[in-house]
Every structure is written in structure tokens, then in C-alpha cells.
C-alpha positions in Angstrom: 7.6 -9.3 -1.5 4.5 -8.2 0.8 4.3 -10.1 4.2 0.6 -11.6 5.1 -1.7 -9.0 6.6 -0.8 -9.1 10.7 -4.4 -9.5 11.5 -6.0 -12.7 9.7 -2.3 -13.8 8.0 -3.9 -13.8 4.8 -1.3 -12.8 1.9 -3.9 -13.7 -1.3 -6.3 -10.6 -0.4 -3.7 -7.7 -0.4 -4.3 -5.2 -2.9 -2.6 -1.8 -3.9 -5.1 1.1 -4.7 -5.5 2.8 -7.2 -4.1 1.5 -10.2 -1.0 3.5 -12.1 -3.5 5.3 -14.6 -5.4 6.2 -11.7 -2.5 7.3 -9.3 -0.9 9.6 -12.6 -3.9 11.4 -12.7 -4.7 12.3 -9.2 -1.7 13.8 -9.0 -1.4 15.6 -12.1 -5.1 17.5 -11.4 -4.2 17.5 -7.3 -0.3 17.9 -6.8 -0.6 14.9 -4.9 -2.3 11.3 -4.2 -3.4 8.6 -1.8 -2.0 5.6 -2.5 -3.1 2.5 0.4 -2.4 -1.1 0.6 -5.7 -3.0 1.6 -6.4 -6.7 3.0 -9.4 -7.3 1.5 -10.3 -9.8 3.8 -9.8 -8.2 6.9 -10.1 -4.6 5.7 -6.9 -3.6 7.1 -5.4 -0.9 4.9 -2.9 1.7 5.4 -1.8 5.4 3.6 0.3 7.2 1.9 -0.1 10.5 0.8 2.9 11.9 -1.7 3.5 12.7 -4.9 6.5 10.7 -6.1 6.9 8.2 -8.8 4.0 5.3 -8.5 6.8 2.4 -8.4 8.9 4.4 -5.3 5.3 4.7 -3.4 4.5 1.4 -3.2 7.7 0.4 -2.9 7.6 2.2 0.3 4.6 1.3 1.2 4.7 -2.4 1.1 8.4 -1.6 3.1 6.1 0.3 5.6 3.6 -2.5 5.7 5.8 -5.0 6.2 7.5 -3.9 9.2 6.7 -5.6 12.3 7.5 -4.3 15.5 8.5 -7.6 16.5 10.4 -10.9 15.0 8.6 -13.0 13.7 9.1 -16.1 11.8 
């Protein structure tokens, strides 16, 4: 589950780039890939770089994008 983007607490907007297709073959002609969770909205979007397995990286991204420095409700 992806929390709302921090900034304009939309949670409709948020994307994953790029797709898996995309993601397989970046890193098979690279060694490695970006892989970014965007607010469309807002344009908030934050990075990875790696190479592992397309469901572990955004897996850890969304964990990375959903943690807040403070509580929150």
C-alpha cells in the first residue's frame, strides 16, 4: 500500500516508472536501472538505482517512499 504523496496528499496520481518490460531491458543492455515513484500531480518523484528483481525494487521503493520522519495519522 503507497501512502499519499507528503506534499499535495494526493494518492490517485502516483505512478511507478518504467514499466517491467521496460525495467528488464535497461538492465540487461546497462547492468543496471532507474526505477522512480512519481506524483504526477505535484511532480514529486524519488530514485532508485539497482539491479535487482523489478517486484523487490518497488517494493522497496514504495517502503522508502512511505516513510515519514514523523507520525502521522
Amino acid at each position: 500500500m503507497v501512502k499519499v504523496c507528503p506534499f499535495c496528499k494526493s494518492n490517485k496520481d502516483l505512478v511507478v516508472y518504467p514499466n517491467y518490460e521496460t525495467y528488464k531491458e535497461i538492465v540487461e543492455k546497462y547492468g543496471r536501472a532507474c526505477i522512480s515513484l512519481k506524483c504526477n500531480k505535484c511532480d514529486v518523484e524519488m530514485f532508485m538505482f539497482g539491479k535487482e528483481d523489478y517486484t523487490l525494487k518497488v517494493r522497496n521503493l514504495i517502503a522508502k517512499w512511505n516513510y515519514r520522519g514523523w507520525d502521522e495519522p
